[in-house]
N, C-alpha and C positions, 0 to 999 in steps of 0.2 A: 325535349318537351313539346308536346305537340297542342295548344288552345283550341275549342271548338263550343259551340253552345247547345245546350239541348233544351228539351220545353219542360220546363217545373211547373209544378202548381200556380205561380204568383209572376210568370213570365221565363224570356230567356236566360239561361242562369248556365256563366263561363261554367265551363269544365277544360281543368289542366289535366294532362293526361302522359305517364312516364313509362318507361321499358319496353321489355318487345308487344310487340303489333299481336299479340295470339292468342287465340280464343280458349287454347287448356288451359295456360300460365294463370295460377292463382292473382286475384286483383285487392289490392290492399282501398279502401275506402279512407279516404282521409278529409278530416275534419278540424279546419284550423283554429287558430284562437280568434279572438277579438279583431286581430288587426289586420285579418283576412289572409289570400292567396299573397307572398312575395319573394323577395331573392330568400329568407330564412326559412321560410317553411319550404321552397321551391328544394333547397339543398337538403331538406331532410330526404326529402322525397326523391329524391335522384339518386342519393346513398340507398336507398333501398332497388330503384329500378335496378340500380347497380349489380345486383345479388339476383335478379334474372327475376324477377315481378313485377307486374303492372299493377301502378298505383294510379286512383281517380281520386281527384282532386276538386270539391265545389269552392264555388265563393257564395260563405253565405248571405252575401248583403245583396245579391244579383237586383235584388226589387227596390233597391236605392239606387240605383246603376242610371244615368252616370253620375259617378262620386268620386271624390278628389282621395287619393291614394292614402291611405290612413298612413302617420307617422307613428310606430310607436311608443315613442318618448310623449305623444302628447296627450298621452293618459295621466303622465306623472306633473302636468303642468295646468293650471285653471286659465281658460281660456275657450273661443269659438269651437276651436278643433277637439277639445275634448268631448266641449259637450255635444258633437255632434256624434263623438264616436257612440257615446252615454245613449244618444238618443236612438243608434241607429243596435245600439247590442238590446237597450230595453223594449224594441219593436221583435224581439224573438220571445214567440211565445213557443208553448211544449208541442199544440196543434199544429204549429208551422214550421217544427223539429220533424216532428212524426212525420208529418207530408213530403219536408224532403227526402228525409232518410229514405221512407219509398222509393221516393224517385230515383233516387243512387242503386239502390240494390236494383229497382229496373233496368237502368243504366246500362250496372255492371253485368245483369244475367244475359241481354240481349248483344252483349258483344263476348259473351263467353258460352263454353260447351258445358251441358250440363252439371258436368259435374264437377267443375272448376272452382276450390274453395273460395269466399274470399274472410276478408280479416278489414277491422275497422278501429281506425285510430284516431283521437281527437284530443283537445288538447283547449286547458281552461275551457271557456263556453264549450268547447267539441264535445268534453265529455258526456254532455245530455244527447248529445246525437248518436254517438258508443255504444251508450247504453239501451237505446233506441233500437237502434241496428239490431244489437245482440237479443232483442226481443219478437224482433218482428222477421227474423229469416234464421230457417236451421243452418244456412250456408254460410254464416258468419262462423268460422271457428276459433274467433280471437278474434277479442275487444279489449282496446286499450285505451286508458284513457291517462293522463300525466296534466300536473297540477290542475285538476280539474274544480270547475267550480258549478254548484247547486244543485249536485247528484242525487241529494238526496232530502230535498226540501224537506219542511213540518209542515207543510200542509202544499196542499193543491195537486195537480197532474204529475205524474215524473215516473219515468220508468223503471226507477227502484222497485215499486210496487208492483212492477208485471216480469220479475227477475227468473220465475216460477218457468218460462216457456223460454229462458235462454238455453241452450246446447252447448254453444261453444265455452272458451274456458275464457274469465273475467281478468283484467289487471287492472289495479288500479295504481297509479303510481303519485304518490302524496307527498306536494314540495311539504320540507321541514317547517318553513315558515310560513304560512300560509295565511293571512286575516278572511278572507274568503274560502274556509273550510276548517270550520273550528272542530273542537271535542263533539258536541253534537251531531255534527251532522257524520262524522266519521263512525258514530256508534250506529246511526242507522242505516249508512251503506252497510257494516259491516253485519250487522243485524238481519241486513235484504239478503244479504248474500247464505250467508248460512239459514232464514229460513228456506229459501230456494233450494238448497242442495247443490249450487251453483260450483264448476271446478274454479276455483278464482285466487286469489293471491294480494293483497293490499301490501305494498312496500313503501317504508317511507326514506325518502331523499333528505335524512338529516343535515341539516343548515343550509339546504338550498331554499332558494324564496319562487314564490309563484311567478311561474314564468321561465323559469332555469334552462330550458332546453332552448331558445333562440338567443344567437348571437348580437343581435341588432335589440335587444333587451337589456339595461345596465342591471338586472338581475341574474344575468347568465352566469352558469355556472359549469363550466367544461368539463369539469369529473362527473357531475349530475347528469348532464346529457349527453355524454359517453356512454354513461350506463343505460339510460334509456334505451339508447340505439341498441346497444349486446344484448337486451331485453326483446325488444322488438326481435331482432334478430335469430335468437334464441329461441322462442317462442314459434315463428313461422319455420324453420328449415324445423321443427319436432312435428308441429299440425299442418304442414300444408302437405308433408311427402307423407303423414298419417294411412 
């Protein structure tokens, strides 16, 4: 893993960065959950450098920076640390999704050859940025997003609605137990998707709970995030050698 910073819209904002050094090798955008860049989301992303791609990596809290290393058990506890997590995911809005997401695809294009695909993963809050991605660049040919949360609000900005200018092909991948993505809101992703004409796939992770792919999560769930990964996986060795 190699850390380095680059200039975001709202300041210096870390970028971790995985696999070979080279500018054809497709580059995977990834987009953590709530509890940011750590050893759990760092090992997803090394399993995949692994398979011969480079993955970038933000932190999206860079504009709270410096901040004490989020725990994630202390979202499940009432306490200082929660509510600072609380405070620091409800400071993301959908304009300062958008803005980054730019900035990533910048990123990724200036350190890659033209025609170098990339693919964008995220994960709870990630998913707004996924879907983001898969709107705002032809080069994205895979967007993923897994227990994703307010993909597709009832009212206000959100990229479901601009689904129409995606190219690449959608996943979404829906923990079973989810309280942050009820019936609703699953009827209007899925809604976005087919009026777009979008290539996309909604799967769901029966009996896993929001959150299932990190081990440092007491809702993890190792055949859930097994599959993810053959999913991921699956998905990029079809569209990236496309």
């Amino acid at each position: 893993m190699n850390r380095f910073e680059a200039d975001f819209p709202r300041g210096k904002c870390p970028i971790y960065a995985f696999g070979p050094d080279s500018p054809s090798v497709p580059v995977v955008l990834f987009f953590p959950d709530a509890f940011g860049p750590r050893p759990a989301s760092f090992a997803v992303a090394e399993e995949l450098a692994a398979e011969g791609w480079r993955v970038l990596m933000l932190d999206q809290f860079y504009e709270h920076i410096p901040y004490e290393p989020i725990a994630p058990n202390s979202i499940f506890e009432e306490g200082p640390m929660r509510d600072r997590v609380m405070e620091m995911f409800g400071s993301i809005t959908m304009e300062k999704i958008d803005a980054d997401v730019q900035a990533m695809l910048d990123l990724a294009a200036a350190r890659s050859d033209p025609g170098a695909p990339f693919a964008a993963i995220g994960y709870c809050m990630g998913g707004r940025y996924v879907l983001s991605a898969a709107c705002a660049s032809e080069r994205v040919v895979f967007a993923g997003a897994f227990h994703a949360a307010n993909i597709a609000p009832a009212e206000g900005d959100s990229p479901h609605h601009r689904l129409g200018s995606a190219k690449g092909r959608i996943y979404i991948g829906v923990a079973g137990v989810d309280p942050m993505y009820d019936a609703a809101e699953h009827g209007r992703i899925a809604e976005a998707l087919r009026a777009a004409d979008a290539d996309h796939m909604i799967e769901s992770y029966h009996g896993a709970a929001h959150g299932f792919v990190f081990p440092d999560l007491p809702i993890y769930e190792e055949a859930a995030a097994s599959r993810h990964m053959r999913r991921l996986k699956e998905n990029f060795a079809e569209l990236f050698t496309g």
